[in-house]
N, C-alpha and C positions, 0 to 999 in steps of 0.2 A: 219295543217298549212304547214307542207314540202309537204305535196300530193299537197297542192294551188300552194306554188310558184314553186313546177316543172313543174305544168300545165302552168304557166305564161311564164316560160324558154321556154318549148316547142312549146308558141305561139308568141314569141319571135323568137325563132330560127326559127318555122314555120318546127319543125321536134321532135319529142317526142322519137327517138330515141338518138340523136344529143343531144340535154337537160339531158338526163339521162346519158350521155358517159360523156360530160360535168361534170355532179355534182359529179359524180365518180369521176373524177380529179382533179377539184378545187372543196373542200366544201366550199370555203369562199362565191360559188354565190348564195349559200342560208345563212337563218340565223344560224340556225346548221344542220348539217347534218344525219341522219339518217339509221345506215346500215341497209341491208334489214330484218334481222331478230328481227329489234327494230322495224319495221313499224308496226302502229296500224292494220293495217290488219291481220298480222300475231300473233300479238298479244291476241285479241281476239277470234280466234281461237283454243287458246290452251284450254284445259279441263283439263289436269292432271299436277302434279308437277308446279304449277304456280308461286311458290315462286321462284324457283330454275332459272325459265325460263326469269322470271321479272329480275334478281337478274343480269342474265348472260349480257341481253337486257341489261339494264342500264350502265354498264362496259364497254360494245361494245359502247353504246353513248360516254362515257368518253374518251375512246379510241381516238376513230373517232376527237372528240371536245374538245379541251386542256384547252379551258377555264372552260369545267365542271368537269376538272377532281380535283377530292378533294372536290368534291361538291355531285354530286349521284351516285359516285361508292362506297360511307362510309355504305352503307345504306344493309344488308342481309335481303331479306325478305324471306329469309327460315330461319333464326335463331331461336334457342330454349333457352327457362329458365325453369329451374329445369323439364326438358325432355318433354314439352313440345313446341310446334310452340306459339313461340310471336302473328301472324299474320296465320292466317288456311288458307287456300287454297279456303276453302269456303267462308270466308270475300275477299278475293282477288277478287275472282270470281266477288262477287256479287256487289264490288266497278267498275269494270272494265265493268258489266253490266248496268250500272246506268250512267258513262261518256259516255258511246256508243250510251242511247239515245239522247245525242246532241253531233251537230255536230261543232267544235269551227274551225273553218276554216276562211282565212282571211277573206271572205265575210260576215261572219256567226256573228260574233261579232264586237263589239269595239274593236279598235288596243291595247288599256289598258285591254284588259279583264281577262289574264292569271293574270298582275300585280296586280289590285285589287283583283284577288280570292286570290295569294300569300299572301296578306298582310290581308285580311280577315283571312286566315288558321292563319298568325302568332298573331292576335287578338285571338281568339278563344285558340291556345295554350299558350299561357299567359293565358288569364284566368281561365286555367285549372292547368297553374304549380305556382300557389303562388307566394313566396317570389322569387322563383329563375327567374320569368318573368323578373323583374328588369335589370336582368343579359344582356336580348336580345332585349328589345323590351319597347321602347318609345312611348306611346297614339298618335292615326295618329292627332288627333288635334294639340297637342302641337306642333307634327312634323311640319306643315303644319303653325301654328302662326311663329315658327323661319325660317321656309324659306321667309316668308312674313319679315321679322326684318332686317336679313342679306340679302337679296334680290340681288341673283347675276345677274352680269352681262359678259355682252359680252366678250368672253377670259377669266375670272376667276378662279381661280382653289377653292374646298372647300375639306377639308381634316377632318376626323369625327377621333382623336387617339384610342377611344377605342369606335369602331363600332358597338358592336352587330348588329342586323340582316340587318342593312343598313339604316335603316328606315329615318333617321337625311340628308344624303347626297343624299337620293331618292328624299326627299320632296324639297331639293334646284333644283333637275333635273329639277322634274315638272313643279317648279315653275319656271324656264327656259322656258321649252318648251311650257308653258301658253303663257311666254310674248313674246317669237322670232319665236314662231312655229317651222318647221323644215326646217327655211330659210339657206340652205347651205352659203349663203354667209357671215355669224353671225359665229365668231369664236366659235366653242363649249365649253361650260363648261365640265373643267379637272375635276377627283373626285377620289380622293384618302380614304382610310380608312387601322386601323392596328385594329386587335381584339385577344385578347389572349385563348380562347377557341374553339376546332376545329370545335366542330360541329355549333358553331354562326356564325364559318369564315364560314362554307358551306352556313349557311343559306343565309350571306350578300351577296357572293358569287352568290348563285340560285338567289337571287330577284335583283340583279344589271344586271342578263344574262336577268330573264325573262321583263324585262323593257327594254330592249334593248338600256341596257346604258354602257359608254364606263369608265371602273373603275380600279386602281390599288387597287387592297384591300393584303396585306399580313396579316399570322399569326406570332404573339408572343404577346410580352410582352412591349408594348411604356412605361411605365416607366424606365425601366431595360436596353433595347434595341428596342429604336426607328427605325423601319424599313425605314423609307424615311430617307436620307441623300444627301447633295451636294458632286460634286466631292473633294470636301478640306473635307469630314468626318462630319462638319456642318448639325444643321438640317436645313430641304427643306423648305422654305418659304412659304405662300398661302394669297391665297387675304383672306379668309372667314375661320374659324372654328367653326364647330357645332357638340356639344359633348352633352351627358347625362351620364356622369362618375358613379358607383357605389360610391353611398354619403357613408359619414363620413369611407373612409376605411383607413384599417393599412396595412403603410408602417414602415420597418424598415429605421432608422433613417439615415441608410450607403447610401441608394436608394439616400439621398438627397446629404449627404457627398462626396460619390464618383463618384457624376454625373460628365460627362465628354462635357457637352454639353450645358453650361452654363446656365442650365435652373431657376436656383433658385437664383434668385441675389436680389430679394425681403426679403430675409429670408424664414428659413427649416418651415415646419409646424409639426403642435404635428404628434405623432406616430402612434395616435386613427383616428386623420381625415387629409385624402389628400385631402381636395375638394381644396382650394388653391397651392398643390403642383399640383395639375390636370391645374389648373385656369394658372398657372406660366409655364406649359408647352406648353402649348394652345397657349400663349401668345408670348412664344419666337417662335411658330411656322408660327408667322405671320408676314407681310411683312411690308414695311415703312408705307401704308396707310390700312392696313389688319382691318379686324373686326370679331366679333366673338360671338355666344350667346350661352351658357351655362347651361344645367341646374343642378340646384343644391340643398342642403336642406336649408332651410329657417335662420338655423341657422350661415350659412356660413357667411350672411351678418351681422348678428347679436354680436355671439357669441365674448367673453372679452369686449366687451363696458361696460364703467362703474367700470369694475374692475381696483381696486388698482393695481399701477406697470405693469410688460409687459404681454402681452399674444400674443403668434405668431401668430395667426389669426386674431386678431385684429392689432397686426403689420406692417403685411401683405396688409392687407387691406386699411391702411393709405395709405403704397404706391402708390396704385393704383390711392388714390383718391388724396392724393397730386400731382402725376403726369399728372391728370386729363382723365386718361383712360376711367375711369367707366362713361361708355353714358347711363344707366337705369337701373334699379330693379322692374320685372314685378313678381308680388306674384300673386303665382296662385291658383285654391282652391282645397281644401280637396279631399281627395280620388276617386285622376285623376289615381294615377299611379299603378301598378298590386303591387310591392315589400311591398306598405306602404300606409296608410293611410294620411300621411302627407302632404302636401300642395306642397311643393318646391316652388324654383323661377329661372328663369329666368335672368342669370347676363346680360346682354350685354356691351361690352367691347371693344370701336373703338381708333384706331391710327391718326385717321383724324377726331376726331368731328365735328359736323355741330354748337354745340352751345359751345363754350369753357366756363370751369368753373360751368358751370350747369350738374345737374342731373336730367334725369328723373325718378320717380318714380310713380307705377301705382299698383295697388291695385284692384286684379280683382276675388280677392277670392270669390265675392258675385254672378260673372257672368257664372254660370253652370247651365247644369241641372242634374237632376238627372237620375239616368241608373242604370241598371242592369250587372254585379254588382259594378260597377266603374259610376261615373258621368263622363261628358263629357263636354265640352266647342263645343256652338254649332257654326254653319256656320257666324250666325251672330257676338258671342263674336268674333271670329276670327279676321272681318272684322273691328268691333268697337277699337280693342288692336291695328290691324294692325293702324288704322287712327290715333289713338289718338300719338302713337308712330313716325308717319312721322309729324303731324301735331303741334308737341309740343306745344300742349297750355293745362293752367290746369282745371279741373274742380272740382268742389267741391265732396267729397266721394267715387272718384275713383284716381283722377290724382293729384302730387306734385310738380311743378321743385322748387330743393332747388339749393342751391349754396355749393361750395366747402368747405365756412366758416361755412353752418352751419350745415354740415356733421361731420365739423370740432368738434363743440360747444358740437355737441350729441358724440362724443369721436368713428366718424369713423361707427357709427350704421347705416345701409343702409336700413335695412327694410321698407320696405313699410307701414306697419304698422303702423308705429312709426310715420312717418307724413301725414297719410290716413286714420283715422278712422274712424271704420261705424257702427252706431248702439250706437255708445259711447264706445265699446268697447276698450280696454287698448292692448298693447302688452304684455304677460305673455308668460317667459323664459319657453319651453317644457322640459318634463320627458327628452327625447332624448338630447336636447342641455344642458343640466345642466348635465347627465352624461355625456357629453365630454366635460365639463368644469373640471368637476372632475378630471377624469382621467388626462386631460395636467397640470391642478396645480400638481397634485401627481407625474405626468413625470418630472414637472420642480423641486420638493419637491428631488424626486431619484437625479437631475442631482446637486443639488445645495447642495444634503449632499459629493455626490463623491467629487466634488471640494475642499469642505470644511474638509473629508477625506486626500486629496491631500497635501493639506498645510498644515497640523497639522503632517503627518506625514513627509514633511520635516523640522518643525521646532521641529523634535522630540517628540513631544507630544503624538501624536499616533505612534502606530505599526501597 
């Protein structure tokens, strides 16, 4: 691809010396630039020490291209575990033998081609790392239904807080550059992302370069410290956020106590699950008319309805829906995602509803098919969620609009479930959400004996 566009330069300049003096000087007039001892040409001709030579190449790219650096200079492909080579010299070889029979050159391919094999390899590595996929790497359908939801537009910014491999803020690109093409006169969509794990920032990193998309992505930690801020220390506002936060995690309780950034003014959530404190960050990172789709575990909308007295996730959730945020609840089905078998759903969350006081909810657990070894939500379910969701109208066995009162009546229970049934089936509380139901009564059992500790021992009672 840099051997095409120097030959373009040099037919441009109408001088192939002049083109190469050129790119020497300015790399920005290619897409990245390549020193000469990273050029495939040279590449392939090495035969010995291969790892060491790839190793060196790759750091020379970094070098050279500032946006990849921190991205594939992390990478030793001469490294060893317990004395031997990770990667033999021989697999090197014979992968470097195999790319060489084709030729991916601008001409030679689709201008997505690099992008789609990116996002294929990061399918493929999910599947193969279990429970910790979760961590990086969002099903390209689902990606693909929530760019269709939030649906940006012209000047937009969309911002993903806890990014893994990009995947969330890629599929809004797309679906950009579906509907504006690459009409310069269309303000671009901004894209921001924070992700706390290095080697996910690299990956978000690689596939935002090889998409040839324009992204601020930093590493840490957005609950603790949020890296976008305004010039007043403020977070950064955005029209769109599109998140798949790791469900039901533990945060300690200070994260919420001694936010500095007003993020939690709905109420703290339990210890056991942040999807709410996730959902409350998201929230304040959006603008007067911002919107936002989320995925989450199924329980999130569910869980303390019904129960006796307070529960902060159902607290929580009232908020929401007394203030009339929550625009839908799309359930999705059974074993989409690499981490779990579980369904999730789908919050979406707007500052400007189109229907006030209604909810929609959509029930689309039944529309997959099956795969290997994850099911999938195919071209068409896509298409049918995307319509039914612009088109708000209801239908029987998939689609609900309730009203605000009678979200109300069900004590705040948002599931789809619960006014979508199929097959006769009932809503029954999972293993998973009844253990963190547990756990926050026993948080709130800890917090209400300390209290009650407190005042016995000033009225001497206790020591």
């Amino acid at each position: 691809m840099f051997e095409d566009e120097l030959a373009e330069l040099a037919k441009d300049y109408d001088n192939e010396e002049l083109a190469n003096t050129s790119v020497e000087k300015e790399h920005s007039l290619v897409w990245f630039y390549l020193p000469e001892k990273s050029r495939w040409g040279n590449i392939i001709k090495q035969s010995t020490k291969l790892g060491e030579y790839l190793t060196d190449a790759t750091r020379e790219i970094a070098r050279q291209n500032e946006k990849l650096q921190g991205v594939i200079d992390i990478v030793d492909f001469n490294a060893t575990a317990g004395g031997q080579r990770i990667i033999s010299d021989e697999k090197i070889k014979l992968l470097l033998d195999t790319i060489n029979k084709h030729r991916l050159g601008l001409n030679d391919v689709e201008p997505d081609i690099l992008g789609r094999a990116y996002e294929y390899l990061l399918r493929k590595f999910a599947e193969g790392s279990g429970q910790s996929a979760g961590e990086f790497y969002t099903p390209r359908e689902v990606a693909i239904l929530m760019s269709y939801i939030v649906d940006p537009k012209e000047g937009e910014d969309v911002y993903d807080p806890c990014l893994g491999s990009g995947g969330l803020i890629i599929k809004c690109y797309l679906r950009f550059r579906e509907k504006f093409g690459n009409n310069h006169k269309i303000k671009p969509l901004k894209s921001y992302g924070q992700e706390i794990l290095h080697d996910t920032y690299a990956m978000a990193k690689m596939n935002a370069f090889i998409h040839r998309m324009e992204a601020e992505i930093a590493l840490g930690d957005t609950m603790n410290k949020p890296a976008f801020l305004d010039k007043k220390g403020s977070l950064k506002k955005y029209d769109i956020v599109v998140a798949n936060p790791m469900w039901n995690q533990d945060f300690q309780q200070s994260t919420y106590e001694n936010d500095q950034y007003n993020r939690f003014t709905y109420g703290y959530p339990p210890s056991n699950s942040a999807d709410w404190g996730w959902v409350q960050h998201m929230f304040a990172s959006l603008n007067e008319g911002g919107r936002m789709a989320v995925v989450l575990d199924t329980g999130a909308v569910s869980r303390g309805s019904g129960n006796q007295g307070s529960n902060r996730e159902r607290d929580i959730r009232k908020e929401f829906v007394d203030n009339d945020f929550v625009e839908s609840v799309i359930l999705l089905p059974e074993n989409l995602f690499y981490n779990t078998t579980a369904p999730g759903i789908i919050l979406v969350i707007n500052k400007n509803k189109r229907h006030k006081d209604q909810i929609l909810l959509i029930n689309a657990s039944k529309l997959f098919e099956k795969g290997r070894p994850k099911n999938f939500l195919p071209e068409e379910t896509i298409q049918q969620i995307s319509k039914i969701y612009l088109d708000w109208k209801e239908e029987e066995g998939i689609i609900k609009i309730v009203t605000k009162d009678e979200v109300k009546k069900n004590d705040y229970n948002l599931s789809p479930s619960r006014y979508v049934a199929q097959n006769g089936t009932e809503e029954v509380l999972s293993v998973e959400d009844a253990i963190v139901e547990l756990e926050e009564a026993e948080e709130e059992r800890q917090e209400a004996d300390r209290k009650l500790k407190k005042i016995l021992k000033e009225m001497g009672i206790f020591k």
